[in-house]
Z-matrix of the N, CA and C atoms (Angstrom, degrees):
N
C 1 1.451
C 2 1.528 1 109.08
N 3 1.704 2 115.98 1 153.08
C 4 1.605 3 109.69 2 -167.16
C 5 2.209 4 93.26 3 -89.88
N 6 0.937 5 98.08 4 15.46
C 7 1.577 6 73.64 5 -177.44
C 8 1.628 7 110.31 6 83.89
N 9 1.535 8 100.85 7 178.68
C 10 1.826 9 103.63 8 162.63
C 11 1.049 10 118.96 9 -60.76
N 12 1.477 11 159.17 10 67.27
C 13 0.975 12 145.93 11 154.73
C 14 1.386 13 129.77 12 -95.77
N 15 1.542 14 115.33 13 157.31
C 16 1.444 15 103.23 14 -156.26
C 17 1.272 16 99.35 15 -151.12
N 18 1.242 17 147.49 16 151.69
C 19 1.593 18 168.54 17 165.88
C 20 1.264 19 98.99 18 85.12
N 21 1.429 20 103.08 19 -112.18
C 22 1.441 21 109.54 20 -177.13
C 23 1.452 22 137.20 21 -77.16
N 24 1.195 23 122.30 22 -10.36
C 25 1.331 24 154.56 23 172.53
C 26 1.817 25 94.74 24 -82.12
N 27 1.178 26 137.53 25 -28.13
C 28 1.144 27 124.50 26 -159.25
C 29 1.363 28 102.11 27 -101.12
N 30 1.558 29 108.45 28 -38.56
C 31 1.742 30 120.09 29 -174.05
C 32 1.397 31 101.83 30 -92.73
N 33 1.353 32 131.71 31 10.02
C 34 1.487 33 130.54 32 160.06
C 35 1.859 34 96.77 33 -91.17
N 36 1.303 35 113.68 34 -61.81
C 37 1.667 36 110.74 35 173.05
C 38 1.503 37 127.49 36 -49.74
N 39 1.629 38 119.36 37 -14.02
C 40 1.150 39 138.96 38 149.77
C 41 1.520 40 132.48 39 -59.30
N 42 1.737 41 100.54 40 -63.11
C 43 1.297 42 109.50 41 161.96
C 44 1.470 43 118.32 42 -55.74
N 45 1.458 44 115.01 43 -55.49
C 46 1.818 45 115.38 44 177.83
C 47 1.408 46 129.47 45 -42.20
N 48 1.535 47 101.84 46 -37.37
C 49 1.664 48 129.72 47 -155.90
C 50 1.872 49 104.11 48 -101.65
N 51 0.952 50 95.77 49 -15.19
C 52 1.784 51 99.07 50 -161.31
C 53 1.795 52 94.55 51 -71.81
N 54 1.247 53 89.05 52 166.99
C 55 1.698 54 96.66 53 176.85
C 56 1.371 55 98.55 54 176.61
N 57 1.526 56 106.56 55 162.70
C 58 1.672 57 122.63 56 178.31
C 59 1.480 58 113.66 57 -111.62
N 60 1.496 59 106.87 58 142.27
C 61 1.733 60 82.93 59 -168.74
C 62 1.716 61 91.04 60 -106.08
N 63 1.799 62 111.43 61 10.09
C 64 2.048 63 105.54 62 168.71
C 65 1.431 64 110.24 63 -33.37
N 66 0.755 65 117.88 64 -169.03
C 67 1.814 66 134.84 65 141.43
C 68 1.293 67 98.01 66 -129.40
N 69 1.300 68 104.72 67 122.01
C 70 1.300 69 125.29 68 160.95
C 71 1.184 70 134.29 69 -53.71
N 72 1.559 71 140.14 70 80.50
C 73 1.145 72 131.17 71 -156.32
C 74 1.893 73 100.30 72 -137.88
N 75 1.359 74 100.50 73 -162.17
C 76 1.698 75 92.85 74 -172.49
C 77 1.528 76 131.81 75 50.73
N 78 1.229 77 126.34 76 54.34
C 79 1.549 78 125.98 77 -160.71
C 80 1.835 79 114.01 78 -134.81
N 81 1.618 80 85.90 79 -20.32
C 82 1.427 81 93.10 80 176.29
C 83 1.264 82 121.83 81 -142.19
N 84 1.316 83 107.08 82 72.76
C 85 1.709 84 122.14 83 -166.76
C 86 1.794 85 108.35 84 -29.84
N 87 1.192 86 99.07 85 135.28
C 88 1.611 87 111.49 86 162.89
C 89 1.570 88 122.89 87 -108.66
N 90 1.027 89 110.74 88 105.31
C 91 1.697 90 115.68 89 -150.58
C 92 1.849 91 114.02 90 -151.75
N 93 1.283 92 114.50 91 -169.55
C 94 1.346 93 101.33 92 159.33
C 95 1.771 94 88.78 93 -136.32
N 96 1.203 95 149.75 94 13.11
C 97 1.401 96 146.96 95 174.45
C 98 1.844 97 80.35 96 -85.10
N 99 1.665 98 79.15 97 166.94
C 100 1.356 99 111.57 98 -174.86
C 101 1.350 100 125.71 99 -77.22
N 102 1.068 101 121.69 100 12.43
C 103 1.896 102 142.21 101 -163.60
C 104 1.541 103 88.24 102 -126.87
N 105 1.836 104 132.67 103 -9.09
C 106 1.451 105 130.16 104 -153.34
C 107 1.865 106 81.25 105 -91.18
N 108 1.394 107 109.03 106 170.34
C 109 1.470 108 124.01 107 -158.17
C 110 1.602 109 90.31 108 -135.33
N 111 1.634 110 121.05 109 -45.72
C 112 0.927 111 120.32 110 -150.77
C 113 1.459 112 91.14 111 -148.08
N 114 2.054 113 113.18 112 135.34
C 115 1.265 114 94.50 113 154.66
C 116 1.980 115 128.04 114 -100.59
N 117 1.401 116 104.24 115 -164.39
C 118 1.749 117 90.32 116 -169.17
C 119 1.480 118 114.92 117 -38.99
N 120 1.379 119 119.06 118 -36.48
C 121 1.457 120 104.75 119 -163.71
C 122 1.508 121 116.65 120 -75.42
N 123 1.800 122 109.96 121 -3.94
C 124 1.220 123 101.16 122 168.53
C 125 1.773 124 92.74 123 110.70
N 126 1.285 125 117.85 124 -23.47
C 127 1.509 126 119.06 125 176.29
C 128 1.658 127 115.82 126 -49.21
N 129 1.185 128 134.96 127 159.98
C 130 1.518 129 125.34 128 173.60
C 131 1.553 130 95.23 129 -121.71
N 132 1.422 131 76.25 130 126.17
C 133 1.912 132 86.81 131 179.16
C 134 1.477 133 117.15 132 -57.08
N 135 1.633 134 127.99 133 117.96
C 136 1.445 135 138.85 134 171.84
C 137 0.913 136 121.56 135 110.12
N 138 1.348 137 107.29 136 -12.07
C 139 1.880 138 125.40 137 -177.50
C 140 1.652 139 99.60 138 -114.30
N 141 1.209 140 91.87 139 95.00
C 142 2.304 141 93.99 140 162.30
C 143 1.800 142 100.14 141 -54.85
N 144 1.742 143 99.45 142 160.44
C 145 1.253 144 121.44 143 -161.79
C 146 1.411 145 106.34 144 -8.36
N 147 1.622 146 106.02 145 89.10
C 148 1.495 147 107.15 146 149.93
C 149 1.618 148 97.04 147 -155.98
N 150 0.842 149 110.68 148 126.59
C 151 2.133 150 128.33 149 -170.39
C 152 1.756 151 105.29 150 -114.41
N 153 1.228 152 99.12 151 147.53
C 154 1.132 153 111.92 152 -177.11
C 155 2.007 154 109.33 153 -93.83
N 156 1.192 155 128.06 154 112.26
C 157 2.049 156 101.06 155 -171.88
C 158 1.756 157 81.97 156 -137.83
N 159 1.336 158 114.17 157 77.87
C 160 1.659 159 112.07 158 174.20
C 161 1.580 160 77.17 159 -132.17
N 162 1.663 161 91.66 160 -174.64
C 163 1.836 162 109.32 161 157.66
C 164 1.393 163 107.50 162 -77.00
N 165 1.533 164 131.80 163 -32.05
C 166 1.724 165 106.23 164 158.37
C 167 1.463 166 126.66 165 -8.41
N 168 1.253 167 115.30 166 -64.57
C 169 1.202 168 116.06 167 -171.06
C 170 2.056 169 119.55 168 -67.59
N 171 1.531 170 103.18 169 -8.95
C 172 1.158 171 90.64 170 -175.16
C 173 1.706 172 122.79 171 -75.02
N 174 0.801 173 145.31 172 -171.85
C 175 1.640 174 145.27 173 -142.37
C 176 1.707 175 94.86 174 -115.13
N 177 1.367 176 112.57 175 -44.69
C 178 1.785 177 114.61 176 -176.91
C 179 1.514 178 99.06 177 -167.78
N 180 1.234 179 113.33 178 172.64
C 181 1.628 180 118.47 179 -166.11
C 182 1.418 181 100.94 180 -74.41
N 183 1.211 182 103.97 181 143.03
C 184 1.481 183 106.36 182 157.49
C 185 1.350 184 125.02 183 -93.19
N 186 1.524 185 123.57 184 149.23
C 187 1.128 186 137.54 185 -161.47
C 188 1.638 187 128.89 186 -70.81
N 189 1.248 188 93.25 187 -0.79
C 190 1.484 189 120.17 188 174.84
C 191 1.440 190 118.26 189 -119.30
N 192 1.351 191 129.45 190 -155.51
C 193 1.531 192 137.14 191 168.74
C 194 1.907 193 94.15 192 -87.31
N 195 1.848 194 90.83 193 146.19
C 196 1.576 195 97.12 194 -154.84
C 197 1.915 196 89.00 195 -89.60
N 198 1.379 197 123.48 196 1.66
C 199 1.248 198 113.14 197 175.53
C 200 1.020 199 138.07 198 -36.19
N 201 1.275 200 112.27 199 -57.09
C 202 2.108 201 132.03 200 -176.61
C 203 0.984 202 106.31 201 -71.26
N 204 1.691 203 120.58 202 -29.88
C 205 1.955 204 108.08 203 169.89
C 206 1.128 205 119.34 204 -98.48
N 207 1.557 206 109.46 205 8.12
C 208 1.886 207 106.41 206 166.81
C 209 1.603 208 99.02 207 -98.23
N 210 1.401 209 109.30 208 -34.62
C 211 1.510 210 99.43 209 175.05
C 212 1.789 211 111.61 210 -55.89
N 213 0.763 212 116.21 211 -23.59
C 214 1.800 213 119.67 212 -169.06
C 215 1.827 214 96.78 213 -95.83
N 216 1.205 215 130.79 214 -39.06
C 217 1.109 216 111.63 215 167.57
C 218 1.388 217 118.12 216 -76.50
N 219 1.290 218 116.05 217 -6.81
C 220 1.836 219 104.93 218 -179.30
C 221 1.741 220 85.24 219 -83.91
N 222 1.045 221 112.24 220 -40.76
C 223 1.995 222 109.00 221 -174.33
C 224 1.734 223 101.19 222 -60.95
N 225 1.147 224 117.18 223 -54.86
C 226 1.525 225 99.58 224 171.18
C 227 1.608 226 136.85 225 -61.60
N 228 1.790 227 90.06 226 -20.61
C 229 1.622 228 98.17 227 170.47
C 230 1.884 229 100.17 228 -56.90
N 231 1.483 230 106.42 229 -65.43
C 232 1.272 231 131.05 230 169.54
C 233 1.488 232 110.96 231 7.77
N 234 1.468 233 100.12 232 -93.63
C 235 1.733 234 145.15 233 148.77
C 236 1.714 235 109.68 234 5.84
N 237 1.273 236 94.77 235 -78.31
C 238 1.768 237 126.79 236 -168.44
C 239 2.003 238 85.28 237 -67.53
N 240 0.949 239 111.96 238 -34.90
C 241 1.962 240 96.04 239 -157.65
C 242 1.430 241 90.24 240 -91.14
N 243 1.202 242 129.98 241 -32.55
C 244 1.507 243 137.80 242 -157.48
C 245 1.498 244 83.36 243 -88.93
N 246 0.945 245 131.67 244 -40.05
C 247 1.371 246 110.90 245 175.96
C 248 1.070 247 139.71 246 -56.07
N 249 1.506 248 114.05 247 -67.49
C 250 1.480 249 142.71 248 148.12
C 251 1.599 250 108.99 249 -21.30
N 252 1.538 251 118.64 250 -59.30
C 253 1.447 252 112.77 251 165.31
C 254 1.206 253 127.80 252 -58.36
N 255 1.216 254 123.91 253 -26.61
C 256 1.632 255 113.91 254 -171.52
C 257 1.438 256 101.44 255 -85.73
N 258 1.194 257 105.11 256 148.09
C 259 1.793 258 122.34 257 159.27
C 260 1.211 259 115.29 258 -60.98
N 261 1.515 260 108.29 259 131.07
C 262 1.281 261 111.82 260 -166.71
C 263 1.279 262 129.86 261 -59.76
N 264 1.480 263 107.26 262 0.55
C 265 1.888 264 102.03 263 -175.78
C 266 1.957 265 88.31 264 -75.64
N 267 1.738 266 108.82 265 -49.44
C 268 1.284 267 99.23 266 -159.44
C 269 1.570 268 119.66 267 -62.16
N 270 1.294 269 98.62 268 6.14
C 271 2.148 270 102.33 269 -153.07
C 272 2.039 271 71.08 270 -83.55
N 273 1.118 272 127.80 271 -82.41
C 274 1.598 273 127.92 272 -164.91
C 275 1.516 274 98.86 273 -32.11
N 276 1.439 275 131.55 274 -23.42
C 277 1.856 276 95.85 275 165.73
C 278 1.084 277 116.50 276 -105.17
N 279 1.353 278 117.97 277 -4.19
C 280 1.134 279 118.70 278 177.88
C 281 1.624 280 115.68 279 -71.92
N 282 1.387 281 115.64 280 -21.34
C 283 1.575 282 132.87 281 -154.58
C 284 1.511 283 75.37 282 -113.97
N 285 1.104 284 148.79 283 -44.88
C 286 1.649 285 132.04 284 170.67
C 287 1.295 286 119.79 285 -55.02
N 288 1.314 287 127.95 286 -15.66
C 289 1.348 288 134.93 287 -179.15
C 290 1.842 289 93.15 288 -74.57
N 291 1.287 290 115.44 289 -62.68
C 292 1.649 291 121.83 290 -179.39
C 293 1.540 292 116.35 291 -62.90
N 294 1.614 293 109.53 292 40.84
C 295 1.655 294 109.64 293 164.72
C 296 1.365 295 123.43 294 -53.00
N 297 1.156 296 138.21 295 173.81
C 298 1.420 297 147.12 296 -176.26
C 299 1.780 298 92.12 297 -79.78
N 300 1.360 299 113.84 298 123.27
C 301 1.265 300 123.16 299 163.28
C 302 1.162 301 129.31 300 -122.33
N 303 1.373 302 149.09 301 69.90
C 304 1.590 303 125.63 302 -173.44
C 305 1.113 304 129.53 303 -58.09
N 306 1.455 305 124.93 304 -17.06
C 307 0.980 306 107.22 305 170.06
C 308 1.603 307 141.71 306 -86.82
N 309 1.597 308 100.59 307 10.42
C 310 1.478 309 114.05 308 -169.95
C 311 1.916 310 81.76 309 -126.50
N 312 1.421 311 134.73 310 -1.45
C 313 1.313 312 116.66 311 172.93
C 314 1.907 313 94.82 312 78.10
N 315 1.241 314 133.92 313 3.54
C 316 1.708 315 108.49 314 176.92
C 317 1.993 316 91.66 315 -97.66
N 318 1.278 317 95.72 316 179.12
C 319 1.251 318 102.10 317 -165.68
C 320 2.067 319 73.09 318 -138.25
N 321 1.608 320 100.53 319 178.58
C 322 1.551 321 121.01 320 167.29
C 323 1.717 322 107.81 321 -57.87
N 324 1.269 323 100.17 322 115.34
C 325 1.407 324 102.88 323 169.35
C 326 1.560 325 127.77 324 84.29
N 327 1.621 326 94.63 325 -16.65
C 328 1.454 327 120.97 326 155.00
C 329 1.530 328 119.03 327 -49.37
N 330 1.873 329 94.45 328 164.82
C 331 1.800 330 99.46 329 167.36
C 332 1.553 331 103.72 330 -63.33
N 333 1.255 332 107.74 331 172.29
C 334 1.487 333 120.14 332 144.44
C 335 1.366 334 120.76 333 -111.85
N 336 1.068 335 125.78 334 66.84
C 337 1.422 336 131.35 335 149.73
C 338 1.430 337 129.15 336 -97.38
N 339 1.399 338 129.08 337 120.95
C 340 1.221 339 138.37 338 -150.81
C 341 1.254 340 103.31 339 -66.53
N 342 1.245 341 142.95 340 -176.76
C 343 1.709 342 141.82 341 -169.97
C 344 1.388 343 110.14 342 24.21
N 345 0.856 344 145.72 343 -12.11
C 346 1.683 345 159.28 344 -156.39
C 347 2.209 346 85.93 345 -78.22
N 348 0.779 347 97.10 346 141.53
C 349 1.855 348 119.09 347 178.71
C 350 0.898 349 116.93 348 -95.51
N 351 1.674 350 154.34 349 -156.28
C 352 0.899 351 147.00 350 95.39
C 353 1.893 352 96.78 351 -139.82
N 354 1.552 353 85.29 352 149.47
C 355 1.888 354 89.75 353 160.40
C 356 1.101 355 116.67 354 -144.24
């Protein structure tokens, strides 16, 4: 607590001290309309190699803590760059590793994170 303080001393300890406990997310649409920031792969339209992999990019808040879907977009940032870099003999085993699984939730070419969905 700041103590007695009062006028200007109080709305400087206000301004300094303040904070939001949101998570900040939704700021840099991922889309292909013209309001979009970023398209799917995470690229930002007009700017060469520079990608967006925060909760920015997500569509609206999620209803929980925004952790587990920023962790999965930094893994798809991941995904998409590791791809693009490898030489194409290695990308076919690498993309064989991401078979269709239900029981771990990845699909072909998908994450592998266990319970994880996709549609």
């Amino acid at each position: 607590m700041p103590g007695n303080l009062k006028g200007a001393a109080l709305e400087n300890f206000i301004r300094d001290a303040a904070s939001t406990y949101w998570h900040q997310t939704c700021t840099a649409k991922m889309g292909r309309d013209s309001m979009s920031v970023a398209d799917g792969d995470l690229k930002v339209y007009g700017i060469e190699n520079l990608r967006v992999a925060d909760g920015s990019i997500m569509p609206r808040v999620t209803t929980g803590n925004t952790m587990a879907p920023c962790v999965i977009i930094g893994e798809r940032a991941a995904e998409v760059i590791r791809i693009r870099l490898l030489p194409k003999a290695n990308q076919r085993s690498e993309r064989a590793v991401g078979t269709a699984n239900t029981a771990t939730g990845t699909k072909k070419g998908g994450l592998s994170i266990p319970g994880v969905y996709y549609h």
